[in-house]
DRENGU-25931 format. One record per residue (C-alpha): residue in one letter; chain; x, y, z. Coordinates in Angstrom, 1 decimal. Example, Ala and Ser with C-alpha at 12.3 -4.5 7.8 and 13.67 -1.06 7.14 Angstrom:
// DRENGU-25931
rest a	kette A	px 12.3	py -4.5	pz 7.8 .
rest s	kette A	px 13.7	py -1.1	pz 7.1 .
//
This chain:
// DRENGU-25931
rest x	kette A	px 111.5	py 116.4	pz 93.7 .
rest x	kette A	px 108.2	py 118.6	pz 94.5 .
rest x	kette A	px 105.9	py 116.8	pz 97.1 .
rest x	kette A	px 102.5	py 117.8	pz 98.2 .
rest x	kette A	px 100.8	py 116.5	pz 101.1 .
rest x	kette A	px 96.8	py 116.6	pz 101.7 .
rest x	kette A	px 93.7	py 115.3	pz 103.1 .
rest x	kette A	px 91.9	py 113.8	pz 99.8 .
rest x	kette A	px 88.6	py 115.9	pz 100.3 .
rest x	kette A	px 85.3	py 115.6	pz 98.5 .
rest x	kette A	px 85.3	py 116.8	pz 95.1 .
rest x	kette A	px 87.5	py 120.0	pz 95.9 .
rest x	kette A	px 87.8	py 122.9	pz 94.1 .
rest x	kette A	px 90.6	py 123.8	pz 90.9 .
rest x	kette A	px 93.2	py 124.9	pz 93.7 .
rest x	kette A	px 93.6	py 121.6	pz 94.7 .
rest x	kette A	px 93.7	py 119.9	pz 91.4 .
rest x	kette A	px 96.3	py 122.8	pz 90.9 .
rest x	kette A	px 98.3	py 121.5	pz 93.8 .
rest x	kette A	px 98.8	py 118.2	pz 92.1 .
rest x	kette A	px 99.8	py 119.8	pz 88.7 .
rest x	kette A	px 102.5	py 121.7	pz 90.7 .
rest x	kette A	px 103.8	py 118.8	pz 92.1 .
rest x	kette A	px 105.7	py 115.1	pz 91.0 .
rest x	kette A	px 104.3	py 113.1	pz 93.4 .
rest x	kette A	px 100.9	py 114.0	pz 95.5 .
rest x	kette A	px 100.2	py 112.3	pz 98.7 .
rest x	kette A	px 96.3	py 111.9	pz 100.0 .
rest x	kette A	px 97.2	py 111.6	pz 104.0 .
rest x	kette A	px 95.3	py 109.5	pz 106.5 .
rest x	kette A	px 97.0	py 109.4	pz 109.6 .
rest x	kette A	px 95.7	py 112.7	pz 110.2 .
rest x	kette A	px 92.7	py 113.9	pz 112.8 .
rest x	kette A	px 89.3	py 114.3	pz 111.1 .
rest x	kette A	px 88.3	py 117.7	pz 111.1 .
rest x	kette A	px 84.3	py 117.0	pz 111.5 .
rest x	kette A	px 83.4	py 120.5	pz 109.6 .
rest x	kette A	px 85.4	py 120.5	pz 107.2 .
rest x	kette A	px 85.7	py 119.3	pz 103.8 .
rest x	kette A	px 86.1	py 115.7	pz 103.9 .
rest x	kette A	px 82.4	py 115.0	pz 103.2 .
rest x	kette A	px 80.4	py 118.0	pz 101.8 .
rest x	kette A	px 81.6	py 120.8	pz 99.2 .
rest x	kette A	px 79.4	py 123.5	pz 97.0 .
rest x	kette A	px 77.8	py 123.2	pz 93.9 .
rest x	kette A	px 75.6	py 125.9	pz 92.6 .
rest x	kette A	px 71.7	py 125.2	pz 92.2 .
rest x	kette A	px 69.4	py 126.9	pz 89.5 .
rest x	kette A	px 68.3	py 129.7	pz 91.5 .
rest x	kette A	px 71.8	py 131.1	pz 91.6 .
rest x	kette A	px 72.6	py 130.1	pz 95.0 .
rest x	kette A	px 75.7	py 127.7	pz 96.1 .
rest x	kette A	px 74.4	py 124.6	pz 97.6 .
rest x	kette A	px 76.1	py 121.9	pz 99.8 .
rest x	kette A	px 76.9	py 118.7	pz 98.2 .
rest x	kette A	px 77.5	py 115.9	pz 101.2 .
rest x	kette A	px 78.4	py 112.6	pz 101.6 .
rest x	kette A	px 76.6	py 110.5	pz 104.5 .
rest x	kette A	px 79.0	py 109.4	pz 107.1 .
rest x	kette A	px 78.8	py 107.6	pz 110.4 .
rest x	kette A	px 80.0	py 108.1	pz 113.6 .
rest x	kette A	px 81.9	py 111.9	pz 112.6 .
rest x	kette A	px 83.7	py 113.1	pz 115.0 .
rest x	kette A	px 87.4	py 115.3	pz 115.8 .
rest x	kette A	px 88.6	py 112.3	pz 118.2 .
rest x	kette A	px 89.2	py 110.0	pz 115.0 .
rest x	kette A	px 91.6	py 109.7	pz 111.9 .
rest x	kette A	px 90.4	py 110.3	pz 108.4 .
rest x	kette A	px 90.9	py 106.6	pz 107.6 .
rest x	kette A	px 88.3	py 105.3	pz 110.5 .
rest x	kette A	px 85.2	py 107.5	pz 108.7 .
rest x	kette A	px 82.9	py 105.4	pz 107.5 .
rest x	kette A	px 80.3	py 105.7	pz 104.7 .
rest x	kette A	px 76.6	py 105.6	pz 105.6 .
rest x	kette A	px 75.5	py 102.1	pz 103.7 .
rest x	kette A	px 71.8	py 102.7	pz 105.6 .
rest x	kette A	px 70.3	py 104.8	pz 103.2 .
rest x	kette A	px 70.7	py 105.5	pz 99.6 .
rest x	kette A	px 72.9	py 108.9	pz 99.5 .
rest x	kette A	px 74.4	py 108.4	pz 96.1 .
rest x	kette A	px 71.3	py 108.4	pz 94.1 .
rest x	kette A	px 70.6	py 111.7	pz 95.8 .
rest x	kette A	px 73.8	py 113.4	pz 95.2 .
rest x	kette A	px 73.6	py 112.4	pz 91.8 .
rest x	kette A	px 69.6	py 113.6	pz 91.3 .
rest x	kette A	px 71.0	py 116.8	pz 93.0 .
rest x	kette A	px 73.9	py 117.4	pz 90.1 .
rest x	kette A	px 71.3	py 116.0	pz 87.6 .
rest x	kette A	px 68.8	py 118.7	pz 88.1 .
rest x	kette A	px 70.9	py 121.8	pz 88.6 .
rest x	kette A	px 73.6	py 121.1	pz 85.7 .
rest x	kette A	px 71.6	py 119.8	pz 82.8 .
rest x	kette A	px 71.8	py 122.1	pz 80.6 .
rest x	kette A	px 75.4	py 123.6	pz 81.4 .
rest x	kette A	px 77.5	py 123.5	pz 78.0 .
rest x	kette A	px 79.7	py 120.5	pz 79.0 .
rest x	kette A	px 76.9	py 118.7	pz 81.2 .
rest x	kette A	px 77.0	py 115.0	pz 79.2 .
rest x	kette A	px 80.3	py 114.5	pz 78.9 .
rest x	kette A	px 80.8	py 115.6	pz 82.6 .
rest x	kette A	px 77.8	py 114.1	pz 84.3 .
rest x	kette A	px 79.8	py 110.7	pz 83.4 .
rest x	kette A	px 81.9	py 111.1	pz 84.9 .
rest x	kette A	px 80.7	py 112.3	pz 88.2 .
rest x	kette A	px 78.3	py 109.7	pz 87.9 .
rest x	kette A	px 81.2	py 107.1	pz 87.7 .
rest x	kette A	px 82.9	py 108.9	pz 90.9 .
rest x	kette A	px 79.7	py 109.3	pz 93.1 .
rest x	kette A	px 79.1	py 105.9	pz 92.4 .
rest x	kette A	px 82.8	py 104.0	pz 93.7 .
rest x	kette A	px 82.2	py 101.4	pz 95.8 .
rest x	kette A	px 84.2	py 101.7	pz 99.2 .
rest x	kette A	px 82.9	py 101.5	pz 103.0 .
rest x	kette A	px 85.5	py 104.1	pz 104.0 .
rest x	kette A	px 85.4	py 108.0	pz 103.8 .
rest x	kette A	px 89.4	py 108.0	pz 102.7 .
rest x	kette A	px 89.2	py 105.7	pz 100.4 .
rest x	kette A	px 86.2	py 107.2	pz 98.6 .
rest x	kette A	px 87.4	py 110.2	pz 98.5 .
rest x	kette A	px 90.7	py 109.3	pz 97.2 .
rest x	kette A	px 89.4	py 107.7	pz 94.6 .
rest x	kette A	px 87.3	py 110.3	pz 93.1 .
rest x	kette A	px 90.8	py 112.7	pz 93.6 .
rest x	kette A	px 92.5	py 109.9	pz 91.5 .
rest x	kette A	px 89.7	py 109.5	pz 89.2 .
rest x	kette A	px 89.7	py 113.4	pz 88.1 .
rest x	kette A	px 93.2	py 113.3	pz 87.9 .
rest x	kette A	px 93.6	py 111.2	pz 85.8 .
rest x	kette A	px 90.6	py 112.7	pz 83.5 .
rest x	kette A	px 92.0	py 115.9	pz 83.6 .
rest x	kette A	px 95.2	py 113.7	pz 82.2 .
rest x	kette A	px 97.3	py 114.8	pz 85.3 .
rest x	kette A	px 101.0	py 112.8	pz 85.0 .
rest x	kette A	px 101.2	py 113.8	pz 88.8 .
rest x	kette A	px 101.9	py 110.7	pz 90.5 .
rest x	kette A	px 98.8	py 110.2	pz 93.4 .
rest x	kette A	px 99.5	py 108.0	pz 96.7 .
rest x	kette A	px 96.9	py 107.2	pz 99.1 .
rest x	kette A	px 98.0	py 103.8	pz 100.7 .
rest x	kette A	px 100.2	py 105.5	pz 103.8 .
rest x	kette A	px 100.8	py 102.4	pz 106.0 .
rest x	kette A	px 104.6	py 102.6	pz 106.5 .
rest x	kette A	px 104.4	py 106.2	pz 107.9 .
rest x	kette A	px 102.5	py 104.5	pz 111.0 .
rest x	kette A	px 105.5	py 104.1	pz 113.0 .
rest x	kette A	px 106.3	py 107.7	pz 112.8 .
rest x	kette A	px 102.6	py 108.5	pz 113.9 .
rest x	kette A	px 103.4	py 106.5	pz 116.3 .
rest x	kette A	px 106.9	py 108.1	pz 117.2 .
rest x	kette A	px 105.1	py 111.8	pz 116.8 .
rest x	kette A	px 102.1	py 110.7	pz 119.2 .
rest x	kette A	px 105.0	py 109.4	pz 121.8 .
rest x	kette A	px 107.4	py 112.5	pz 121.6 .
rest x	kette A	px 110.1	py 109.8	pz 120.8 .
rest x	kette A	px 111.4	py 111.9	pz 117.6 .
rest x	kette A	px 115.2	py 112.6	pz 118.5 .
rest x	kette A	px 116.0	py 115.9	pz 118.8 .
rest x	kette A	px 112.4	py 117.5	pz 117.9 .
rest x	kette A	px 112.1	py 121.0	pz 118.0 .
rest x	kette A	px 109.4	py 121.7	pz 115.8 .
rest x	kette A	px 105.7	py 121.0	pz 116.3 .
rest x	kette A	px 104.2	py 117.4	pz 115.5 .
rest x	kette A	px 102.6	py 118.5	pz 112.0 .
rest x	kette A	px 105.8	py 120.4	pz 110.9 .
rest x	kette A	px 107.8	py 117.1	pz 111.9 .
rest x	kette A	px 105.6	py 114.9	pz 110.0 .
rest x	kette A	px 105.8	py 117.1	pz 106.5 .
rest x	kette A	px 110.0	py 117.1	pz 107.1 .
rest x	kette A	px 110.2	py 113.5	pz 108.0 .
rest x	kette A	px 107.7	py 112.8	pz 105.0 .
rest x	kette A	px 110.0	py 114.9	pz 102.6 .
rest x	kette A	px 113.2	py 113.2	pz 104.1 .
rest x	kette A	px 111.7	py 109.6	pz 103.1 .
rest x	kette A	px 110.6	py 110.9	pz 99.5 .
rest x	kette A	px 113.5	py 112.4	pz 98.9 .
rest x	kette A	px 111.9	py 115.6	pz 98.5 .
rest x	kette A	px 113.2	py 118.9	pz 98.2 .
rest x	kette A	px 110.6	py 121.4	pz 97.6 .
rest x	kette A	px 106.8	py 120.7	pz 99.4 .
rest x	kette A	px 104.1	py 122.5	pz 97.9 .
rest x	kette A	px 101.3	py 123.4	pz 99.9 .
rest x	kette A	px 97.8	py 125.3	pz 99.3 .
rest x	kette A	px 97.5	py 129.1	pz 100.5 .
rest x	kette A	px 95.7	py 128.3	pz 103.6 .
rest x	kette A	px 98.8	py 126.8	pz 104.8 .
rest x	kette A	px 100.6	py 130.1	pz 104.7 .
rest x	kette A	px 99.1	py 130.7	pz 108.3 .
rest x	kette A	px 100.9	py 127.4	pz 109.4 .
rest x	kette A	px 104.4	py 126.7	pz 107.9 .
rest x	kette A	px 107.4	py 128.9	pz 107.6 .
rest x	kette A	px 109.8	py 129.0	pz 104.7 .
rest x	kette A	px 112.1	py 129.7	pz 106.8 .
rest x	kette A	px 112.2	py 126.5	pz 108.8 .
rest x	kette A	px 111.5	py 124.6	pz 106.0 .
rest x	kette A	px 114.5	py 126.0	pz 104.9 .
rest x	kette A	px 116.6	py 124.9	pz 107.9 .
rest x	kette A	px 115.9	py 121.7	pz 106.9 .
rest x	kette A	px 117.1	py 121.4	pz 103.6 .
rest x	kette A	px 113.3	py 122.0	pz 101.7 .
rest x	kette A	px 112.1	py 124.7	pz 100.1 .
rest x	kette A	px 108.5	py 125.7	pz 100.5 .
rest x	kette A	px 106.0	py 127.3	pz 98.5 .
rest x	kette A	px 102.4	py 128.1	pz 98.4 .
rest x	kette A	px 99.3	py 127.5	pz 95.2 .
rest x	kette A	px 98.5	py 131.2	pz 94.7 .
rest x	kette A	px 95.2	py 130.6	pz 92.5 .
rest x	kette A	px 95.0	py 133.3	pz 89.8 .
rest x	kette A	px 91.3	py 135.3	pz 89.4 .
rest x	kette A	px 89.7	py 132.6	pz 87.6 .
rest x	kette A	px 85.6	py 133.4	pz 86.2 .
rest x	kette A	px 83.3	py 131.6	pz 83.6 .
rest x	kette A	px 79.8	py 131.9	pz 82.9 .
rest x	kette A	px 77.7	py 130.1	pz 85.7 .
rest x	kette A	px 74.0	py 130.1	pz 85.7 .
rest x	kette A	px 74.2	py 132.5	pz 87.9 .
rest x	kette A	px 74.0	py 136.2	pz 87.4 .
rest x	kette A	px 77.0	py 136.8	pz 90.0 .
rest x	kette A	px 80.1	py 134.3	pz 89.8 .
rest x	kette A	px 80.6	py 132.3	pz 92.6 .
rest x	kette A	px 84.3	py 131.3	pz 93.2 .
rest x	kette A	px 85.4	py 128.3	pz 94.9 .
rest x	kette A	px 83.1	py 125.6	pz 94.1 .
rest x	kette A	px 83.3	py 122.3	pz 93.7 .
rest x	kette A	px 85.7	py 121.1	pz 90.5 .
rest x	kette A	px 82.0	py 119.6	pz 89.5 .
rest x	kette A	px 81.0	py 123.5	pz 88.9 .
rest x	kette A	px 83.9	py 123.9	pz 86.8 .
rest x	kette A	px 84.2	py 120.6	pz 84.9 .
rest x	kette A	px 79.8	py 121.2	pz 83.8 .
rest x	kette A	px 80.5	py 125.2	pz 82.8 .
rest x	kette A	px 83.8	py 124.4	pz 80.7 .
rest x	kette A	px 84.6	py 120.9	pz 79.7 .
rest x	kette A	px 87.9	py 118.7	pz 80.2 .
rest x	kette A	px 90.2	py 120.8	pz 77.7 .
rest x	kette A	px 89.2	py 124.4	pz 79.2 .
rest x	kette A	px 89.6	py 123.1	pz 83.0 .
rest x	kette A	px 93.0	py 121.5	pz 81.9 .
rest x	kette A	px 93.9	py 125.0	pz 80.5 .
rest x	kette A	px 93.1	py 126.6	pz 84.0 .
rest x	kette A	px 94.9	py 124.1	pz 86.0 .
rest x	kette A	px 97.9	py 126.2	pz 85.1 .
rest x	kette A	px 96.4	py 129.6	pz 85.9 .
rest x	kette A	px 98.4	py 129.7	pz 89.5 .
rest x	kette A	px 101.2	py 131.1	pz 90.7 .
rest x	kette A	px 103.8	py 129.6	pz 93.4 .
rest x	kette A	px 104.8	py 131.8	pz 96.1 .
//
């Protein structure tokens, strides 16, 4: 069975939908610290004058000392309506913008007081757009106790570093034999202790991937919204498979 394991950030960007194309089952993790500038709440869009633009959801009280699932939403002021006016007035026009502005309408607009669970959502609500069988998980309680064990340095016999023995005690439960994880994490995991353990590790290797923006120069990267406005449900499914694994 092929397992990925992520944070669920804000709208990513085609590599991460790729991940879950690559994978059975696709977990959205919350016992993990929040990383305060990364992309949990903000990611790029492209605006009319050709320039990418962040996108960001209001949070309170961000900061590196708490876990992803203790983010709250902002409920103080109106950020929705904004995002959306924001995606309104720089994609109308693009080829595919009605039938996408939907649904980023319907995702913007979930109702949920926590960061997580907003953001899983919209992860699940794409997903299942783009008509990804992937199965998505993003209620984590019964891997508290091994937090718990990990934060204690109670794990029997642990030679490996606490993220390391979360992904291997994560693919023990699941059953799991290959874990699929995003290029970044090249830096961090090693097939060859992955290996050791009985798992076989590979990374999404995104192919060159370019349509026309509204832009004169193509900006990779953005948000799956950029990509979803510029080529429609049936071209981005087509370049959900334009990856490699490595």
């Amino acid at each position: 069975m092929k397992l990925a394991i992520m944070q669920p950030y804000f709208f990513p960007f085609i590599g991460y939908f790729q991940a879950i194309n690559a994978v059975d089952k696709y977990i959205l993790y919350e016992n993990l610290d929040y990383i305060k500038d990364g992309w949990m709440n903000r990611n790029r869009v492209l605006i009319k004058d050709g320039n990418p633009s962040y996108l960001s959801v209001m949070v309170d009280g961000r900061s590196s000392n708490k876990k992803i699932h203790e983010i709250e939403l902002n409920t103080s002021f109106n950020w929705r309506r904004k995002l959306l006016n924001k995606v309104f007035l720089n994609y109308k026009g693009s080829l595919f913008f009605d039938e996408s502005y939907l649904l980023i309408e319907e995702c913007i607009n979930i109702d949920s007081d926590k960061l997580f669970i907003y953001n899983s959502k919209i992860v699940k609500k794409i997903a299942d757009y783009l008509e990804l069988d992937t199965e998505i998980q993003y209620d984590n309680q019964h891997f508290l106790p091994l937090e718990r064990k990990i934060a204690d340095g109670m794990m029997e016999g642990i030679k490996y570093e606490a993220k390391l023995m979360r992904v291997f005690e994560i693919c023990k439960y699941e059953n799991a034999d290959v874990f699929v994880n995003a290029i970044g994490g090249r830096a961090l995991y090693d097939k060859i202790k992955f290996k050791e353990n009985g798992i076989d590790l590979y990374f999404v290797d995104t192919e060159e991937i370019e349509y026309k923006q509204f832009s004169a120069n193509f900006h990779p990267n953005l948000s799956i919204i950029d990509v979803l406005m510029h080529n429609g449900k049936d071209r981005t499914k087509d370049l959900l498979n334009n990856y490699r694994l490595i």
